[in-house]
N, C-alpha and C positions, 0 to 999 in steps of 0.2 A: 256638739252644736256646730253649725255650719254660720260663716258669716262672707258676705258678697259683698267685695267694693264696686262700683259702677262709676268709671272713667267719665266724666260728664263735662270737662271742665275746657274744652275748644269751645272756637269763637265759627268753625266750618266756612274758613275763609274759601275753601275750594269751590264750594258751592255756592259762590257770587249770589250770597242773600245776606236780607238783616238776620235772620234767623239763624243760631246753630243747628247742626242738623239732627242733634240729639234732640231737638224740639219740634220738627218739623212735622208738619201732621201728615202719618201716614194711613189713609184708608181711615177715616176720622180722629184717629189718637196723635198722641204725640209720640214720636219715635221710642222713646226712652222707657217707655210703660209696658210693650213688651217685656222688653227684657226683663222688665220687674215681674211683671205678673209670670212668666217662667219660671222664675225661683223660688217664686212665691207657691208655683205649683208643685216645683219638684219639691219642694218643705216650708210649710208657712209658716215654721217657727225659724227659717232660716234671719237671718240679720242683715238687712240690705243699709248698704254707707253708699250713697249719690255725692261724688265728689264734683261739684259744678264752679259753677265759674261766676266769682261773687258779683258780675255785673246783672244777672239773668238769676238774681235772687229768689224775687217776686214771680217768676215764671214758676220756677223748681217748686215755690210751694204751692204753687197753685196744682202741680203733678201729684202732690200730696192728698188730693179730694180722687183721686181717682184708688185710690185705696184705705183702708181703715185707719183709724188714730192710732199712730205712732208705730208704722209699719217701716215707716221711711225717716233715716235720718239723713240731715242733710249738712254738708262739709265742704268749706272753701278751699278750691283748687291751689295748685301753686303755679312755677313759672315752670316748669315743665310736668310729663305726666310723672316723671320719674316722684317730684315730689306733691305731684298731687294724690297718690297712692301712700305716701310716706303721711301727708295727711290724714287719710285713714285708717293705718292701721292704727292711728292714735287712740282711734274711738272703738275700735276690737271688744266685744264682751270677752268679759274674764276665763268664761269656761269653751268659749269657742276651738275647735281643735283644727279643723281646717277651715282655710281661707279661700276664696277665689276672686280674682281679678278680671272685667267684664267690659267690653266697651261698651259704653252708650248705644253708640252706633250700629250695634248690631243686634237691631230687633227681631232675626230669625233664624236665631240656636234653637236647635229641637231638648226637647228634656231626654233623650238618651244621650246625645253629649253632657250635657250636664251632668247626669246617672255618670258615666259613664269615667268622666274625668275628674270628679267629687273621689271616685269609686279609688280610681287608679291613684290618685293624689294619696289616700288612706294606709296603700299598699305601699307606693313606691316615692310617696315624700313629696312628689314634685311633677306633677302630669300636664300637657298641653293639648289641646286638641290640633290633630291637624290633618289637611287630606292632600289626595297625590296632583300632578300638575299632569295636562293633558296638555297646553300647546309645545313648543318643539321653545328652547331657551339657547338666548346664542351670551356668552360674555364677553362685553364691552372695554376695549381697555385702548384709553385716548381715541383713534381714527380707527384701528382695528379691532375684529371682532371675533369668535370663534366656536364652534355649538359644542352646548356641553348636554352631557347625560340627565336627563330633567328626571329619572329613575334613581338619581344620588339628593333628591331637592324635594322637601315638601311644604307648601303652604300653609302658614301658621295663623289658627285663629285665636280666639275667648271662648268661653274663660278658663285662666288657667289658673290652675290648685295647687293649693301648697299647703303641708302641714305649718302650724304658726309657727313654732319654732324656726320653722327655716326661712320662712318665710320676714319675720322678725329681724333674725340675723341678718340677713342678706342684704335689707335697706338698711341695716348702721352704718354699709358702705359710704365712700362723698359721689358726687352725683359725675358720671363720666355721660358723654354724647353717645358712647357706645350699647347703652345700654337703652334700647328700644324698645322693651318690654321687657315684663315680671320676671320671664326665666331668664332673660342675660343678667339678671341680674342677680338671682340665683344660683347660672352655673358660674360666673365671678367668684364665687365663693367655696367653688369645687363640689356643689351638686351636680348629680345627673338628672336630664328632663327626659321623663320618661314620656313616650308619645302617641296617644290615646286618636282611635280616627275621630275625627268629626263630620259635622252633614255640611253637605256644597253648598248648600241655603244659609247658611253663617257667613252672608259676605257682609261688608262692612258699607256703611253709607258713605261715602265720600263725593260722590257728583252726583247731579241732578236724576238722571236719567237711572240711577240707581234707588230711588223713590219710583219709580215708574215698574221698574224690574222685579222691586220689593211688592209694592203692590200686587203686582201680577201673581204673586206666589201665597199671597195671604185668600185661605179661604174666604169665600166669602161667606154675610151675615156672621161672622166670627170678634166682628168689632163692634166695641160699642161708640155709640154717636157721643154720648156724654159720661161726664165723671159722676159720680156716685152723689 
């Protein structure tokens, strides 16, 4: 059995709105229903955990009528994402054997990523998606700068997998800044992340103009106007 935690718990200060942007409507939906309905697609017996943000309660369950009874559980975030994921794994089914961890924010993951890194997770414990850098990267150090090889650097997205065991393990850690996501905090604990490609359209919503970009990539008639 497969179980998905879905990062939901920012306020999307970036994006100078009342809104976070995990609720933001894109192309009539709310951002965050994507991602579900993907998972939902790659296995609808999967286990979806919505870790949000206990002021934007009443919203979350409202995301609830956009799919079946009891499809969606839903789980108060913490003070970082670190333990707002540590939140969830509280609520884990028993027989669930991998995990995956999913931003909100990124309402378009193709389901061969998902396949893909569900797949490699199985195999090699611990998978990330991620894909190559095309601009030229220079590093920054105080006034001075210097171009490094952007062929040694890949861009990392969601969702990343992990058998639960390791997965388990790795959050009894205490909580460090350095730990930015699922797999630092994993190879913390001397796993390897093994690194599965991803599709370029898995970018992350974080400023305005990036609802505009999203849209543009979303077929159209493919949305529905209303919830269920």
């Amino acid at each position: 059995m497969y179980s998905v935690i879905i990062v939901a718990g920012g306020t999307g200060s970036r994006m100078n709105r009342k809104t976070p942007k995990q609720l933001e409507l894109l192309n009539h939906k709310p951002v965050i229903v994507y991602s579900i309905e993907k998972f939902l697609a790659f296995n609808k017996k999967t286990q979806i955990i919505v870790v949000m943000h206990p002021d934007y309660r009443q919203t979350f369950i409202g995301i609830q009528n956009y799919f079946k009874m009891n499809e969606i559980m839903l789980v108060d975030g913490g003070e970082t994402r670190f333990h707002s994921v540590k939140n969830g794994l509280g609520k884990i089914n028993a027989e669930t054997k991998i995990i995956a961890v999913h931003d909100a924010a990124r309402p378009l993951v193709n389901l061969q990523t998902i396949k893909n890194t569900f797949s490699d997770a199985e195999k090699f414990g611990a998978a990330i998606p991620v894909i190559e850098i095309n601009d030229s990267l220079r590093k920054v150090d105080h006034e001075n700068s210097k171009s490094v090889d952007r062929n040694n650097y890949r861009i990392v997205q969601t969702p990343q997998c992990f058998k639960k065991e390791i997965l388990l393990e790795a959050y009894k850690r205490d909580y460090t800044p350095a730990f930015t996501d699922d797999a630092t905090v994993v190879e913390a604990c001397g796993n390897k992340i093994h690194l599965t490609q991803g599709n370029i359209e898995n970018i992350k919503i974080t400023y305005p103009q990036d609802l505009v970009f999203a849209s543009s990539l979303l077929e159209p008639g493919k949305s529905k106007k209303n919830p269920r």
